[in-house]
N, C-alpha and C positions, 0 to 999 in steps of 0.2 A: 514516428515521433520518439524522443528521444525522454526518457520517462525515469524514474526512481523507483526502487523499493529499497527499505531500509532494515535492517534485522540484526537479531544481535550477533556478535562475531564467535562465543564459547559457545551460547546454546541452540542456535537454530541454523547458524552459516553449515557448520558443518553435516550437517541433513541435508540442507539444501543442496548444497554440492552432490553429494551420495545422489540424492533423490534427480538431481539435473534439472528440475523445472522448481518453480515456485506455485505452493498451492493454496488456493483458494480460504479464505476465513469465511465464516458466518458474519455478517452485514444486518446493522442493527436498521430494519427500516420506521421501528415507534417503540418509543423509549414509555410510554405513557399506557401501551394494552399489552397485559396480559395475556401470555400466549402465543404473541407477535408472530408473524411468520418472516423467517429470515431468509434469505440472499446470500448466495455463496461468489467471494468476489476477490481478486489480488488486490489491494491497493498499490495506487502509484500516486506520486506527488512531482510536479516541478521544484518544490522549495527543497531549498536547505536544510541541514540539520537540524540550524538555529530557532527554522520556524515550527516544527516538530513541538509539539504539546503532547499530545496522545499518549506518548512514554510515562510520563509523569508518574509515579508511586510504583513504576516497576520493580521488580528484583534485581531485573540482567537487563543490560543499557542496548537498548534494538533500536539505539544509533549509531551501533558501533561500526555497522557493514552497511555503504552501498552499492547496491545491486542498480548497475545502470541497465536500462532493458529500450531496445531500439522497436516497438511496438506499432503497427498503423492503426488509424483512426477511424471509425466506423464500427459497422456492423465483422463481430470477429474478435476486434483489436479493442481500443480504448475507449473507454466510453467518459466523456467530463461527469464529474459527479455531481451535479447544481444540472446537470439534463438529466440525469440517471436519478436523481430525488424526484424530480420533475415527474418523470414517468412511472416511479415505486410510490408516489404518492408519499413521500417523505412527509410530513406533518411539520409546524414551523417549530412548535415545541424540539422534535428530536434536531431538524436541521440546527436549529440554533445549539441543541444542546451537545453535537457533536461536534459544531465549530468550537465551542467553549472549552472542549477536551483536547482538540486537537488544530488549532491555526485554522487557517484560511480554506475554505470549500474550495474554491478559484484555483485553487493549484491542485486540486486533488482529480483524480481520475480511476474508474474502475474497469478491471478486465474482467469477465464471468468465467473466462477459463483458465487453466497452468498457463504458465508462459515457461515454455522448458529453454533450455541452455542454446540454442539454434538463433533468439531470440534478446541475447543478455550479448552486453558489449564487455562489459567487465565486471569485479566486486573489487572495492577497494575500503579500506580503512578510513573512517571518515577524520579519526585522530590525527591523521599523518601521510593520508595518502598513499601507504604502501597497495600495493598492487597484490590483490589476492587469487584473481582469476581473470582472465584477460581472452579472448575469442583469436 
């Protein structure tokens, strides 16, 4: 399936490249307890730029690079995140409070491991298109 990740183009593209795969963040599964235990996970999105909330009060714009990544579905590959709340027992509290940060759950999807460069179809600029990495 044919998936997104987004990052910024001066401070994280260039690691990532170096590094060849995209790695995993800490995943807020209750925004409401103390201590929470956290989920290590790539995010991926169907949507656009435009739908992209999440960024909001950044420093460095981590819309500036998309990372198209050609990932399968299942156990492995991608998991929809509204299944993957489901089974972390997401709370309605944080679901809603991370839809609120960042768009639409429905397009969102998580991977539990790197997705290295074997895996990526391209990176391009989301300004302009220009082609930054290409398989």
């Amino acid at each position: 399936m044919l998936l997104y990740h987004y990052t910024s183009h001066s401070h994280h593209w260039p690691q990532i490249l170096e590094d060849g795969y995209l790695r995993r963040t800490d995943t807020v599964l209750d925004l409401t307890r103390p201590g929470r235990q956290d989920v290590q996970v790539v995010w991926l999105t169907t949507a656009d730029p435009d739908a992209q909330q999440w960024q909001i009060g950044s420093s460095v714009d981590k819309l500036a690079v998309r990372i198209v990544v050609d990932v399968p579905l299942g156990p492995g590959g991608a998991e929809h995140y509204p299944g993957f709340a489901k089974r972390h027992k997401v709370g309605r509290t944080t679901y809603r409070g991370l839809a609120a940060a960042g768009g639409d759950p429905e397009a969102w999807y998580v991977v539990s491991r790197r997705i290295y460069q074997k895996e990526w179809v391209k990176a391009e600029l989301t300004s302009d298109g220009t082609v930054l990495w290409e398989r």
